[in-house]
C-alpha positions, 0 to 999 in steps of 0.5 A, a space after each residue: 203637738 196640739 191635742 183637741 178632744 172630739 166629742 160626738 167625733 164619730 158623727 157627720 160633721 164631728 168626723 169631718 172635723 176630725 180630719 180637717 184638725 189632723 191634717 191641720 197637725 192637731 192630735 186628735 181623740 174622739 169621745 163618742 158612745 156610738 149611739 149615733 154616730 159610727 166606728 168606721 168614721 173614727 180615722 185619725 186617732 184614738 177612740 174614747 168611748 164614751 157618753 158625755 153624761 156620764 162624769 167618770 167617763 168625761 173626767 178620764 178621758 180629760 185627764 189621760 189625753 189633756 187636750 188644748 180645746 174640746 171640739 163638742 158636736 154630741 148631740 141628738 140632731 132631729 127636730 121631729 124627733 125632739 117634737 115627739 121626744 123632747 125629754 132626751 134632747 133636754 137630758 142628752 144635749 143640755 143636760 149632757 153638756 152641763 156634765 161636760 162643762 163641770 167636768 172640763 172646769 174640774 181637769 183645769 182645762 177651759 177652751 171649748 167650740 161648741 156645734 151650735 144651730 140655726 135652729 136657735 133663731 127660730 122664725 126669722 124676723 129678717 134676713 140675712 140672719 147676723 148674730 145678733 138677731 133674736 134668738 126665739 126657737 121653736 122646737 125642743 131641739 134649737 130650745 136644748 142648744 141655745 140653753 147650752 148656748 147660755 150655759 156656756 155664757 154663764 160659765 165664761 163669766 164665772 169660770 173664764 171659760 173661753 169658747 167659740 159657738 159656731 151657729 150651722 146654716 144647713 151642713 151639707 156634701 161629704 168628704 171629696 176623697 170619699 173616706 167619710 161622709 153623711 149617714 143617717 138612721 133614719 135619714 132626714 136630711 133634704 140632699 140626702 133624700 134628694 140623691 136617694 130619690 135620683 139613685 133608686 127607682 123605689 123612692 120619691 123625694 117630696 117638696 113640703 111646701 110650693 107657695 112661701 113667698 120665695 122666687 119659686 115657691 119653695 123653700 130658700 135655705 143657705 146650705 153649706 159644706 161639711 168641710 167648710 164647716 170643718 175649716 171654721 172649726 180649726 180656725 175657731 181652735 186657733 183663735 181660741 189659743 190667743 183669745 178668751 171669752 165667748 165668742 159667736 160666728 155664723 157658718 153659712 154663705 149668705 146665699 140661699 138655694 131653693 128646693 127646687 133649684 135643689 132638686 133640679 142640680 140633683 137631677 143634671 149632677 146625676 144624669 137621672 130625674 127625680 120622682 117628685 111628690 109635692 106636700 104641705 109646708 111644715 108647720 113652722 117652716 119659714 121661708 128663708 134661713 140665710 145667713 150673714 157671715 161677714 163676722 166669721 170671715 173678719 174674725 176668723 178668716 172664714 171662707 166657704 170655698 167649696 159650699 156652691 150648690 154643685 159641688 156639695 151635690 157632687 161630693 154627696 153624690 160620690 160618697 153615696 154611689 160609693 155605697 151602693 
């Protein structure tokens, strides 16, 4: 049977993963030190706790489980955060891989996917956004994963480590049956808060920005669905069986969902209307992400079936009503 190792397994999206690969029929085992992720979310195999950044850790736990493909999704994730505190993202997410990697060309053990970012792109110079559009960011946290973006580069020419890099649009909705779902501390995320706003009486939800040059004034982002995202990791597992170099793909549908139409699927979805507040744009902040996905669908056989806007709603609304 074929073993992949999950780094930041306990996570959002990495838990997702988890199950997409067991049901695929791969062994899986989770390699997460819990700083962000969470214990109950490990469901289908072992955990290895255990802090990327750490050599003796990486190193056993490659050589007790072999796996044939290292999914990584460790990473620290919050853009404000890595504007206020870039030193953790460089050390934990660069720095941490780079320890990752060395330790991976060590054990003889060379397929890797890496949890990539939109956020590399930065502004967009034109859209919708293909892979080969320049990779400008503008913040700590898209700079720490397009550097781990060229480590991966670097080390496939020197090391023939082979490697697919997923680039996320807006990872979004949760597990359909309701075994994990999406949890933060602090929450940032926009559906999140959106259903948060929509549950409970004491929260607002606030529209940053109401006049981009979009159909309705706010935002457009391409918002795509965790268990999508889940299915382009197994088939990119696959490809990474029979194929080498490094290879880059898209994940997001090439369609863009406004705030407010966002909001306006969050209120008829739960039957109760938002509290509303409307805020200044954030800086650098543009108007659009939304990207080309034609690449992963011709490559890997990608389809987003369940990203419409409704059914990530709906599958986010479930899991947090289950929690109330």
């Amino acid at each position: 049977m074929k073993t992949v190792l999950v780094t930041g397994g306990a996570g959002y999206v990495g838990s997702h993963c988890c199950k997409a690969f067991a049901r695929a029929g791969w062994t899986v085992v989770v390699l997460d030190n819990l700083s962000r992720g969470w214990r109950g979310a490990v469901k289908w195999g072992p955990l290895f706790e255990g802090d990327i950044a750490d050599a003796d850790a990486v190193s056993t736990a490659l050589e007790r489980y072999r796996p044939d493909v290292v999914a990584h999704f460790a990473a620290y994730a919050y853009v404000g955060e890595s504007v206020s505190r870039p030193e953790i993202y460089y050390r934990n997410n660069s720095s941490g891989t780079l320890v990752l990697l060395e330790e991976m060309m060590k054990a003889g053990i060379g397929r890797l996917i890496f949890s990539s970012t939109c956020a590399s792109y930065g502004i967009p110079v034109r859209t919708p956004i293909d892979e080969e559009h320049p990779q400008v960011p503008i913040n700590p946290y898209g700079w720490s994963k397009f550097m781990i973006e060229r480590m991966i580069e670097d080390f496939s020419r020197a090391h023939g480590l082979s490697a697919v890099m997923l680039r996320y649009f807006n990872a979004a909705g949760c597990d359909p049956d309701g075994e994990i779902g999406e949890w933060h501390e602090p929450e940032t995320h926009v559906i999140p808060l959106a259903i948060e706003a929509a549950l409970r009486q004491d929260r607002t939800f606030t529209v940053n920005g109401t006049d981009f040059d979009t159909r309705d004034g706010t935002a457009v982002r391409d918002y795509v669905h965790v268990c999508d995202l889940a299915q382009a990791h197994v088939l990119a597992a696959e490809k990474l069986l029979g194929s080498e170099g490094a290879h880059v793909y898209n994940l997001g549908t090439g369609n863009g969902t406004t705030v407010s139409e966002l909001v306006e699927a969050v209120s008829r979805l739960s039957g109760s209307p938002l509290r509303v507040a409307h805020g200044p744009a954030r800086a650098g902040d543009p108007p659009i992400l939304v990207a080309a996905r034609g690449k992963a669908e011709r490559e890997l056989g990608w389809v987003p079936a369940q990203s419409g806007i409704d059914r990530i709603v709906e599958t986010a609304l479930a899991w947090y009503r289950g929690r109330l």
